[in-house]
mmCIF file of the N, C-alpha and C atoms, coordinates in Angstrom:
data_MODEL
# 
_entry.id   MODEL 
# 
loop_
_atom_site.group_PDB 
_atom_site.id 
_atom_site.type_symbol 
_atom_site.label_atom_id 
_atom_site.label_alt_id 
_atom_site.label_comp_id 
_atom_site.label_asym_id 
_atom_site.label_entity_id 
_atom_site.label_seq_id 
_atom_site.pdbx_PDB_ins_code 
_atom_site.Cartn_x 
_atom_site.Cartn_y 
_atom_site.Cartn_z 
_atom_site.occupancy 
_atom_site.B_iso_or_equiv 
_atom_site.pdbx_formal_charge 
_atom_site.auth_seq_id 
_atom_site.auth_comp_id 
_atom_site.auth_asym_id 
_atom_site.auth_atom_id 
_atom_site.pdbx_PDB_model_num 
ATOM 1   N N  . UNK A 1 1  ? -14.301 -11.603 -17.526 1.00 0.00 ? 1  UNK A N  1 
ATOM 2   C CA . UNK A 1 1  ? -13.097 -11.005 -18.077 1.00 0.00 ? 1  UNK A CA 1 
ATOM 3   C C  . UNK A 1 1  ? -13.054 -9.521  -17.698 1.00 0.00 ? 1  UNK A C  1 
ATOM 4   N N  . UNK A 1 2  ? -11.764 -9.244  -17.322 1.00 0.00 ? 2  UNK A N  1 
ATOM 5   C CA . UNK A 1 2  ? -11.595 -7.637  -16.985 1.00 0.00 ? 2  UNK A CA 1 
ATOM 6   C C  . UNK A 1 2  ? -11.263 -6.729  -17.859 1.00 0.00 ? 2  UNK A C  1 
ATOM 7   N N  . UNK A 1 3  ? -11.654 -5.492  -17.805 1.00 0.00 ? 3  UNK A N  1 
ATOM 8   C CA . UNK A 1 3  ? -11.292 -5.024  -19.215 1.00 0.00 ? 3  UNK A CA 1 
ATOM 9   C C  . UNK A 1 3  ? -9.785  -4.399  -19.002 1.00 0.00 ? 3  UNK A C  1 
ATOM 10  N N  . UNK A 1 4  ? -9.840  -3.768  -20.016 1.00 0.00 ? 4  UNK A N  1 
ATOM 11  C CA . UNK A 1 4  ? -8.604  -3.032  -19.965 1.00 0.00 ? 4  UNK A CA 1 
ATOM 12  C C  . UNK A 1 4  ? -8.101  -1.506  -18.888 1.00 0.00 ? 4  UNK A C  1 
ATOM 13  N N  . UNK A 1 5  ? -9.142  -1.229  -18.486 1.00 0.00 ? 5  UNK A N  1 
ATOM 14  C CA . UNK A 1 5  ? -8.907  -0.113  -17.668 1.00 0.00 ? 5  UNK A CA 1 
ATOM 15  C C  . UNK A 1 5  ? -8.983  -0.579  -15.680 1.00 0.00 ? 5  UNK A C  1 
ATOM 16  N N  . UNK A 1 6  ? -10.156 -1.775  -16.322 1.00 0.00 ? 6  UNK A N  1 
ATOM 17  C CA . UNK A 1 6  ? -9.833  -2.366  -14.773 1.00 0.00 ? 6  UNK A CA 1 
ATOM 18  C C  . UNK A 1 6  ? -8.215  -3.017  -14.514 1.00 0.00 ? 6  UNK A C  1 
ATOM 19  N N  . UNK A 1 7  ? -7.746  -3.439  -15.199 1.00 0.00 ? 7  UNK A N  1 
ATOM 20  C CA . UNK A 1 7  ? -6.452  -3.932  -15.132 1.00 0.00 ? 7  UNK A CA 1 
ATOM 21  C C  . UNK A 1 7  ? -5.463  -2.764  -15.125 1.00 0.00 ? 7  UNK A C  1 
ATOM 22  N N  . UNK A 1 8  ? -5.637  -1.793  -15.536 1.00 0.00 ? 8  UNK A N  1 
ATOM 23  C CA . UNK A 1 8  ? -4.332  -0.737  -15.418 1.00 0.00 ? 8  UNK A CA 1 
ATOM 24  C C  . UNK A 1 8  ? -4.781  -0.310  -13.953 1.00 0.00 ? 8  UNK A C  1 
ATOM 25  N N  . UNK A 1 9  ? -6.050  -0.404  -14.183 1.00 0.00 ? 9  UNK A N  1 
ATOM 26  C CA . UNK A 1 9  ? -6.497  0.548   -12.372 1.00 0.00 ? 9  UNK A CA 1 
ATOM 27  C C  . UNK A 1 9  ? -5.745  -0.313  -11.202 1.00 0.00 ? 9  UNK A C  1 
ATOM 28  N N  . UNK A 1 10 ? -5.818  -2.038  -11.304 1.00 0.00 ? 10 UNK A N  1 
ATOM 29  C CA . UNK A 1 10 ? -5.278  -2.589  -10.580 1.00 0.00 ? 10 UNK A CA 1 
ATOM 30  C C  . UNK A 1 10 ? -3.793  -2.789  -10.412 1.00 0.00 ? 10 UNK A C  1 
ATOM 31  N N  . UNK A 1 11 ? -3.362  -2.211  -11.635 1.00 0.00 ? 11 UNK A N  1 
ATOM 32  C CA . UNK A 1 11 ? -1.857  -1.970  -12.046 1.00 0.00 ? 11 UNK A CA 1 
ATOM 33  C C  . UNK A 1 11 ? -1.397  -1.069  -10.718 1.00 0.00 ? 11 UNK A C  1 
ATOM 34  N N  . UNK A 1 12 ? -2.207  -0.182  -10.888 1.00 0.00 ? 12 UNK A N  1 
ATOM 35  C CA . UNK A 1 12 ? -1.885  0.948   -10.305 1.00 0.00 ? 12 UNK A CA 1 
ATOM 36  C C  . UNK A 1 12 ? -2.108  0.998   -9.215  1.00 0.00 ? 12 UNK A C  1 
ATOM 37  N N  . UNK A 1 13 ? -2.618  0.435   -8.517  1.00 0.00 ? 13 UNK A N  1 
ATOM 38  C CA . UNK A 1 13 ? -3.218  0.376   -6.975  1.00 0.00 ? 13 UNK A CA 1 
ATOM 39  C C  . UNK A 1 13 ? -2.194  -0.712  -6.459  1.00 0.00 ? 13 UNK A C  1 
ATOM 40  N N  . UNK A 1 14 ? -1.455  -1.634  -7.203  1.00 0.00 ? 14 UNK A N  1 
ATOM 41  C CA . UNK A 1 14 ? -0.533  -2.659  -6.738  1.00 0.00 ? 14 UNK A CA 1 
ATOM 42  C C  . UNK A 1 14 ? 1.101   -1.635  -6.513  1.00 0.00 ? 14 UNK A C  1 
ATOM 43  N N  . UNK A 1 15 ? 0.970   -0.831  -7.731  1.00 0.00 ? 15 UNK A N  1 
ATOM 44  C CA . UNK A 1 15 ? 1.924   -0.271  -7.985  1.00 0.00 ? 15 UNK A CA 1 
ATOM 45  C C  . UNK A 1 15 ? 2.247   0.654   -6.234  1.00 0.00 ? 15 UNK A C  1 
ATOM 46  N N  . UNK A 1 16 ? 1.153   1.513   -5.984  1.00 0.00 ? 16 UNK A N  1 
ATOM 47  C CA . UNK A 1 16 ? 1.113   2.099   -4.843  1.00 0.00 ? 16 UNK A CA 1 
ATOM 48  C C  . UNK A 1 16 ? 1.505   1.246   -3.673  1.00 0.00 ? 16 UNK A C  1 
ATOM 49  N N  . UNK A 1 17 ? 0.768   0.255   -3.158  1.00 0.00 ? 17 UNK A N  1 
ATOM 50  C CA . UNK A 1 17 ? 1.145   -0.574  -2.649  1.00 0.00 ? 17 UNK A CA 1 
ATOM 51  C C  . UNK A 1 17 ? 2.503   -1.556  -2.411  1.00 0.00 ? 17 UNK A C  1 
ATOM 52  N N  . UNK A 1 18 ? 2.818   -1.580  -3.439  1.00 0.00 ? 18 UNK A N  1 
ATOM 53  C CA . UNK A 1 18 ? 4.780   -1.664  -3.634  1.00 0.00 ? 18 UNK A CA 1 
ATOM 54  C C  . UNK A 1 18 ? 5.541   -0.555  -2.919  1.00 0.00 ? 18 UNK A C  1 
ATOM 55  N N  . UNK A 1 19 ? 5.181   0.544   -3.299  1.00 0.00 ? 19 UNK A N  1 
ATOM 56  C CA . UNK A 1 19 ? 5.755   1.741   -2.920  1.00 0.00 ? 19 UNK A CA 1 
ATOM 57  C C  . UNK A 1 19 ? 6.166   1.968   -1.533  1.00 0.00 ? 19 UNK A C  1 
ATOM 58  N N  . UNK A 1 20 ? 4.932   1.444   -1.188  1.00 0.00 ? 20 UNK A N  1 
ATOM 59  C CA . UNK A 1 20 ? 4.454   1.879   0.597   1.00 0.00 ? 20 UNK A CA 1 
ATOM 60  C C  . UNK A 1 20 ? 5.037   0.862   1.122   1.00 0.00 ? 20 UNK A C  1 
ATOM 61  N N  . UNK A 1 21 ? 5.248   -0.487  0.535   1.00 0.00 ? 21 UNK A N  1 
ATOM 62  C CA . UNK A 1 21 ? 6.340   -1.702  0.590   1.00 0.00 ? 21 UNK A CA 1 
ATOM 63  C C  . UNK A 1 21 ? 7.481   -1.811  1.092   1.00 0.00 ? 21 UNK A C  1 
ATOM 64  N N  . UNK A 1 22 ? 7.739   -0.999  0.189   1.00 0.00 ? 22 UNK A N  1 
ATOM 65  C CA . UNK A 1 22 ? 9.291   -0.371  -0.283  1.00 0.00 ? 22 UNK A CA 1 
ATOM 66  C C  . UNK A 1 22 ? 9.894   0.373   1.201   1.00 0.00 ? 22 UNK A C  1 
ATOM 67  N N  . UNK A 1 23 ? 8.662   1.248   1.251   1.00 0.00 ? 23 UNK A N  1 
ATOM 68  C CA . UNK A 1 23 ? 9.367   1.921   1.986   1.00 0.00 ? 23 UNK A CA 1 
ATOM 69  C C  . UNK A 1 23 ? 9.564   2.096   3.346   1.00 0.00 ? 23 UNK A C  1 
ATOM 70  N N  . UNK A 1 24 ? 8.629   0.912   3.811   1.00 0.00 ? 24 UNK A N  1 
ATOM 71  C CA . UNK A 1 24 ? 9.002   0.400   4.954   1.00 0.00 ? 24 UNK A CA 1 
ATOM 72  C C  . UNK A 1 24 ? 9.245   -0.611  5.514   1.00 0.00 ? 24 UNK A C  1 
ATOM 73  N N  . UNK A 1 25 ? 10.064  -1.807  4.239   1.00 0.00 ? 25 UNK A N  1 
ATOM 74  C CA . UNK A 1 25 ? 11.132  -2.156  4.449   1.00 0.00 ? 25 UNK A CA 1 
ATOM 75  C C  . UNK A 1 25 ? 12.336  -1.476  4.519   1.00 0.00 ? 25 UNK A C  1 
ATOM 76  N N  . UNK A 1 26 ? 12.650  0.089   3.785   1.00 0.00 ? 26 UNK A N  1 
ATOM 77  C CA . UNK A 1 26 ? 13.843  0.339   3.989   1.00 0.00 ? 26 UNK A CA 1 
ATOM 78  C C  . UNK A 1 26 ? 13.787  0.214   5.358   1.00 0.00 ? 26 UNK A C  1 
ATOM 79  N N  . UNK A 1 27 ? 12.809  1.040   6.369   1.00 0.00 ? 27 UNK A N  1 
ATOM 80  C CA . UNK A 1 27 ? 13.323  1.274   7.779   1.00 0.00 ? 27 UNK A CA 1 
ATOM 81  C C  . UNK A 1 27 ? 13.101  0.217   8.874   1.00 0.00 ? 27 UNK A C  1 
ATOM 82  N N  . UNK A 1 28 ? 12.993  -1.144  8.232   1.00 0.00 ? 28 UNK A N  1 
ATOM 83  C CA . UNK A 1 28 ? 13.020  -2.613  9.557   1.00 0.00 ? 28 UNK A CA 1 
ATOM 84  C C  . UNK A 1 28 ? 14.542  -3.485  9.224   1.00 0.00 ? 28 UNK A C  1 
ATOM 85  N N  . UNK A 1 29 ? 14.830  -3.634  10.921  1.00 0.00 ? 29 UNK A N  1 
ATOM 86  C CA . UNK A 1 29 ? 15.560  -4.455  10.611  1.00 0.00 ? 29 UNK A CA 1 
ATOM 87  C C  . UNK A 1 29 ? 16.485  -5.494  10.118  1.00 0.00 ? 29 UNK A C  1 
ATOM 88  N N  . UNK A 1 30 ? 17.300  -6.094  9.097   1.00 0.00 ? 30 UNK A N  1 
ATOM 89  C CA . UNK A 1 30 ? 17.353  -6.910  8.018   1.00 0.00 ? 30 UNK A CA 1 
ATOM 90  C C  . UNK A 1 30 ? 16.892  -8.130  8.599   1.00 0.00 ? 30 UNK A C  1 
ATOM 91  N N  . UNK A 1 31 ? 17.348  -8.009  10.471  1.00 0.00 ? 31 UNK A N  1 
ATOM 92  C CA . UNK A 1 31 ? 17.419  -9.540  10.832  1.00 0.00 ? 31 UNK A CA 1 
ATOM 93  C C  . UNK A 1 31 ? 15.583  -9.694  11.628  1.00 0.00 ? 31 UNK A C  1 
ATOM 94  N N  . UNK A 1 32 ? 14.831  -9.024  11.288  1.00 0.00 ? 32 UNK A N  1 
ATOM 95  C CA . UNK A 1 32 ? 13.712  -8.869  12.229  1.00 0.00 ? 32 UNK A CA 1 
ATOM 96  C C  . UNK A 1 32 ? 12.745  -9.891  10.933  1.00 0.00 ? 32 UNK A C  1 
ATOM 97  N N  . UNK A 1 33 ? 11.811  -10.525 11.411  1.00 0.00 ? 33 UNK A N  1 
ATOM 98  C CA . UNK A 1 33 ? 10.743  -11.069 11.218  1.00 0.00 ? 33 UNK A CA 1 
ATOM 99  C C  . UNK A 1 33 ? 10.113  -10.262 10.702  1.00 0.00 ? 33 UNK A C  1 
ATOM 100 N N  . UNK A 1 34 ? 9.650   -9.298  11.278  1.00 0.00 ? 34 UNK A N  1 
ATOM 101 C CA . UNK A 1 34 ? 8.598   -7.612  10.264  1.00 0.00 ? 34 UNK A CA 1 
ATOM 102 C C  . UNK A 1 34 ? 9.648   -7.765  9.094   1.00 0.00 ? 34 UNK A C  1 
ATOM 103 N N  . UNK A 1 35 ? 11.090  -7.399  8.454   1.00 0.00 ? 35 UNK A N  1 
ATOM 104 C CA . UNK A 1 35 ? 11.672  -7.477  7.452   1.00 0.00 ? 35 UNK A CA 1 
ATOM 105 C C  . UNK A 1 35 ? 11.376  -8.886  6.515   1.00 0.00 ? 35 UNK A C  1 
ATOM 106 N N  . UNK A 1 36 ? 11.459  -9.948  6.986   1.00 0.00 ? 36 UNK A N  1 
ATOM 107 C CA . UNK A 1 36 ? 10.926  -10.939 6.504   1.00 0.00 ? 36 UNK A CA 1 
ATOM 108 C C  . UNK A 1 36 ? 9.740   -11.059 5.834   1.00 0.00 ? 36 UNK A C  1 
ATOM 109 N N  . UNK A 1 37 ? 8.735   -10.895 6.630   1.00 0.00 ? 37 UNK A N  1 
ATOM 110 C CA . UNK A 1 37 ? 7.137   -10.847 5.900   1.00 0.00 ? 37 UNK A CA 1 
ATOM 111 C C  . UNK A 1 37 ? 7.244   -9.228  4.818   1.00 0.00 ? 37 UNK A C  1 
ATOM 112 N N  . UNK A 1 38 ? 7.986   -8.649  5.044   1.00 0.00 ? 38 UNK A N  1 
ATOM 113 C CA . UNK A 1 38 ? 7.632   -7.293  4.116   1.00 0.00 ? 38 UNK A CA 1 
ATOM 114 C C  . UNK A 1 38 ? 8.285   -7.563  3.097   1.00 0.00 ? 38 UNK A C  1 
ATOM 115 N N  . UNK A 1 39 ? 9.404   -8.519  3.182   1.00 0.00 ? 39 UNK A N  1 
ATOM 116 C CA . UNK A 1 39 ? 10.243  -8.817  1.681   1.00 0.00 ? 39 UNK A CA 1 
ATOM 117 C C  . UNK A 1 39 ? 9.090   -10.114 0.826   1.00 0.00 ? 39 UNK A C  1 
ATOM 118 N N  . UNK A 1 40 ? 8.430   -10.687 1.793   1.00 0.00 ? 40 UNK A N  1 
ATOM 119 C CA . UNK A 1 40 ? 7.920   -11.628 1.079   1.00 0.00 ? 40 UNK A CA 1 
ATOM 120 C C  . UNK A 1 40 ? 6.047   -11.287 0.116   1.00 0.00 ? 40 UNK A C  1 
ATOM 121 N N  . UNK A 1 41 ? 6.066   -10.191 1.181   1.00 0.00 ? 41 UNK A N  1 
ATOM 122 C CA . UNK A 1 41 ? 5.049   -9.470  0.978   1.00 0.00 ? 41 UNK A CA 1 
ATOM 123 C C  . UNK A 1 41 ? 5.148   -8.595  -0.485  1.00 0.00 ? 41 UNK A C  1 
ATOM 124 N N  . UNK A 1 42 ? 6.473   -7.985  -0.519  1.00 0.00 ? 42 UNK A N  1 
ATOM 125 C CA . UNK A 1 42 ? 6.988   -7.318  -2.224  1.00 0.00 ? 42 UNK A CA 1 
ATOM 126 C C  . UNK A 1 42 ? 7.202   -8.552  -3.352  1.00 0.00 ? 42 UNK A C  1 
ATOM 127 N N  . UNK A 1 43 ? 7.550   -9.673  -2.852  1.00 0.00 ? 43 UNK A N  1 
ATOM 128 C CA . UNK A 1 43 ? 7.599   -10.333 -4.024  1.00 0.00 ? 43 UNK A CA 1 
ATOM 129 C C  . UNK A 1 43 ? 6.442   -11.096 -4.538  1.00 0.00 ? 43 UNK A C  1 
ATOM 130 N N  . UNK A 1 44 ? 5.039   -11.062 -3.848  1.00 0.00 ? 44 UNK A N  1 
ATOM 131 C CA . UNK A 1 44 ? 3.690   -11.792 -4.003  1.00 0.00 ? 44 UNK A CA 1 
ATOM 132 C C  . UNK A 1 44 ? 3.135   -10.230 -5.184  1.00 0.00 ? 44 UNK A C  1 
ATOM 133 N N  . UNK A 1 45 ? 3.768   -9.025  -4.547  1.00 0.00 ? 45 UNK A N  1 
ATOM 134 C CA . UNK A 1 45 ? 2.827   -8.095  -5.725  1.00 0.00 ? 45 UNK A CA 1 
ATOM 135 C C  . UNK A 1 45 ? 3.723   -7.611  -6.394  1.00 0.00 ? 45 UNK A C  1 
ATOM 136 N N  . UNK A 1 46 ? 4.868   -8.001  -6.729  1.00 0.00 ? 46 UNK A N  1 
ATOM 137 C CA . UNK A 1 46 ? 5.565   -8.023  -7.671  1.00 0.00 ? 46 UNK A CA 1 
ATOM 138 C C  . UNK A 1 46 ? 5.201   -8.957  -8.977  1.00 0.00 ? 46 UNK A C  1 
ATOM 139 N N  . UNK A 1 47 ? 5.203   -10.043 -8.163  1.00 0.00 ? 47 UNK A N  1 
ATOM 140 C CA . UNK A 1 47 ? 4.508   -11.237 -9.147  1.00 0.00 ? 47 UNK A CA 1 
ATOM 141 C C  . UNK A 1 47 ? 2.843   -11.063 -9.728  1.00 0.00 ? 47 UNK A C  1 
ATOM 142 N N  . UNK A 1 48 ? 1.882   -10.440 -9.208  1.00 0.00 ? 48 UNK A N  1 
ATOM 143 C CA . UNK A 1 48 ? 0.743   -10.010 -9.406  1.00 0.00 ? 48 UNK A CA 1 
ATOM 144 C C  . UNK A 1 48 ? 0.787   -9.004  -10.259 1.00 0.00 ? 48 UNK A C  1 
ATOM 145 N N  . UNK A 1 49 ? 2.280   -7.773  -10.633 1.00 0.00 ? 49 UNK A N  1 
ATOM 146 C CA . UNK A 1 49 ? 1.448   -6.817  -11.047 1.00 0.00 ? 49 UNK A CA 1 
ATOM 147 C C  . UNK A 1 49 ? 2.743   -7.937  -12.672 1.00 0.00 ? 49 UNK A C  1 
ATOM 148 N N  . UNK A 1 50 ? 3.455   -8.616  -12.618 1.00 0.00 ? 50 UNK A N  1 
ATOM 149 C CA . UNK A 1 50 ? 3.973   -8.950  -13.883 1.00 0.00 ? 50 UNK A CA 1 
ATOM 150 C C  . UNK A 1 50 ? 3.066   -9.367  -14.580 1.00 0.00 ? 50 UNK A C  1 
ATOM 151 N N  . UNK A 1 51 ? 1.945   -10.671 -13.611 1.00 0.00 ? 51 UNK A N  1 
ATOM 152 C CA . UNK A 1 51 ? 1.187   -11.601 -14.281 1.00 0.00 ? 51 UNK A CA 1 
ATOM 153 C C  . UNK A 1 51 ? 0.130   -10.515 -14.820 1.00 0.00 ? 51 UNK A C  1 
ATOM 154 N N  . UNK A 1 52 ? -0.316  -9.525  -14.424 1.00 0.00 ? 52 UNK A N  1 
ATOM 155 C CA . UNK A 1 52 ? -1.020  -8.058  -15.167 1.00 0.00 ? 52 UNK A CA 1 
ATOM 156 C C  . UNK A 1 52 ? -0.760  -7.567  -16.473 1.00 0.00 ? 52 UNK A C  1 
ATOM 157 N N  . UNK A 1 53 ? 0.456   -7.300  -16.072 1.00 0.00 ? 53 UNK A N  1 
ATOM 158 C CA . UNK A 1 53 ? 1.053   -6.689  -17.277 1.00 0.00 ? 53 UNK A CA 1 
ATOM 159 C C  . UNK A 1 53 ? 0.997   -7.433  -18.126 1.00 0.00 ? 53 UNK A C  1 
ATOM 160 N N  . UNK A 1 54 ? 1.727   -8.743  -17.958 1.00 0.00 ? 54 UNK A N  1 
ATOM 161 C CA . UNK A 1 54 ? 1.429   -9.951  -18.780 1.00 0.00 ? 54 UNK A CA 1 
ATOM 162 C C  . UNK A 1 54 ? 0.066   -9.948  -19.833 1.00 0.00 ? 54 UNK A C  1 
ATOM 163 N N  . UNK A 1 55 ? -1.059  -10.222 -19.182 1.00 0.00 ? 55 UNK A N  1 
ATOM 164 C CA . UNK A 1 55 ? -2.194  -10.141 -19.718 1.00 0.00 ? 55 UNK A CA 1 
ATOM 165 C C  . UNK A 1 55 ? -2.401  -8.718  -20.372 1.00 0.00 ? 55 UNK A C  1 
ATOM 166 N N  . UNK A 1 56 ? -2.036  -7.208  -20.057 1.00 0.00 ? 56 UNK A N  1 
ATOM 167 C CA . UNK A 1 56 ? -1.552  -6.489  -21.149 1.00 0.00 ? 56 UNK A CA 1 
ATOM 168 C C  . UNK A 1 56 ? -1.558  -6.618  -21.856 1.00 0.00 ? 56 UNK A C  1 
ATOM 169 N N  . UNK A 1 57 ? -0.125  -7.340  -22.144 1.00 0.00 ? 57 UNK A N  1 
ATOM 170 C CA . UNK A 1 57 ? 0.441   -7.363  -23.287 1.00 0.00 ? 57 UNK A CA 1 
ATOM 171 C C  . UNK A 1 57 ? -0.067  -8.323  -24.439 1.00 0.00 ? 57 UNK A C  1 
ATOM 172 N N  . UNK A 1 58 ? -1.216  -9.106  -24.003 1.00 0.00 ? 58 UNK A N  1 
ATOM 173 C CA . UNK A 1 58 ? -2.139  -9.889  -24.484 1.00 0.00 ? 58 UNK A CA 1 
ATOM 174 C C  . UNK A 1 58 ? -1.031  -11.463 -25.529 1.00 0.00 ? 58 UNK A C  1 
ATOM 175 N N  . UNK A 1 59 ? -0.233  -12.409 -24.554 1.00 0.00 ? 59 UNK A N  1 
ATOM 176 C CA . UNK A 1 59 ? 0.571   -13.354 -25.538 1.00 0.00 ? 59 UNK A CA 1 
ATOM 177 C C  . UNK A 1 59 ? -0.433  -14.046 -26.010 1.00 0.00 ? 59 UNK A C  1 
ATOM 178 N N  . UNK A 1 60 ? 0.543   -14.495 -27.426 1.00 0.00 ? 60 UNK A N  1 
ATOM 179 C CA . UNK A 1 60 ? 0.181   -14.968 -28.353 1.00 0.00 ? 60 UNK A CA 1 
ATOM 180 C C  . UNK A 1 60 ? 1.250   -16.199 -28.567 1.00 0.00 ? 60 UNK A C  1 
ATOM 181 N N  . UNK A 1 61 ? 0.548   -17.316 -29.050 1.00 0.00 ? 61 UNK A N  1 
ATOM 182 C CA . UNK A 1 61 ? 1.158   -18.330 -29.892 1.00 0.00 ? 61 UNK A CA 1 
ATOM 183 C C  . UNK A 1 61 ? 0.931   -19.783 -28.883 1.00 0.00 ? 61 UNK A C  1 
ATOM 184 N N  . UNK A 1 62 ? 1.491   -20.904 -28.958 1.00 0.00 ? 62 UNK A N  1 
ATOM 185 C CA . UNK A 1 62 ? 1.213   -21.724 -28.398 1.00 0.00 ? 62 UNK A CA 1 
ATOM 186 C C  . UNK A 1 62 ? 2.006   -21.910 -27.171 1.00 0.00 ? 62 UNK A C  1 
ATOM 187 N N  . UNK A 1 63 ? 1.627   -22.686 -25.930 1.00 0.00 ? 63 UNK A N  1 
ATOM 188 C CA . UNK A 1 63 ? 2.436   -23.055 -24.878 1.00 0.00 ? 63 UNK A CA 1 
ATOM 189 C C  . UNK A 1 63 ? 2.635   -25.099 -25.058 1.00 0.00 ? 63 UNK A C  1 
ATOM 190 N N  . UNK A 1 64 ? 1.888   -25.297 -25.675 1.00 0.00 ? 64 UNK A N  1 
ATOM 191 C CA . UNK A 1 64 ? 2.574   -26.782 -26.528 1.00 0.00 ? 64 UNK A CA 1 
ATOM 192 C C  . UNK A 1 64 ? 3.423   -26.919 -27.716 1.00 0.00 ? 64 UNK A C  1 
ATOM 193 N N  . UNK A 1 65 ? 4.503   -27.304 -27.253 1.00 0.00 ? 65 UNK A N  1 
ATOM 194 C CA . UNK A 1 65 ? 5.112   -27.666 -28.482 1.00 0.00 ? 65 UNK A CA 1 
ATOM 195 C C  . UNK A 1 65 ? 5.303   -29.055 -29.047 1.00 0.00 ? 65 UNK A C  1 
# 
């Protein structure tokens, strides 16, 4: 189990990594292949830093109903 500071650290290192994402998809192509893998590439650590946060936020209650 990770603690709590390893998880913000990884917060944060994903977070950077988005950034740098970000910003070079603004400058590729829309119709280029490099644009492709870089959009698909933001939504894998997009999804990584939710499922983070997620665990954050520590849920509670059941997933059976």
């Amino acid at each position: 189990m990770r603690t709590e500071n390893q998880i913000k650290s990884k917060i944060n290192e994903l977070a950077l990594q988005k950034k740098s994402l970000v910003s070079r998809l603004e400058v590729a192509r829309p119709e280029s292949m490099v644009h492709d893998s870089l959009t698909a590439q933001l939504l894998r650590l997009e999804d990584m830093i939710s499922m983070l946060e997620w665990v954050m936020n520590d849920p509670s209650g059941s997933y059976h109903l």
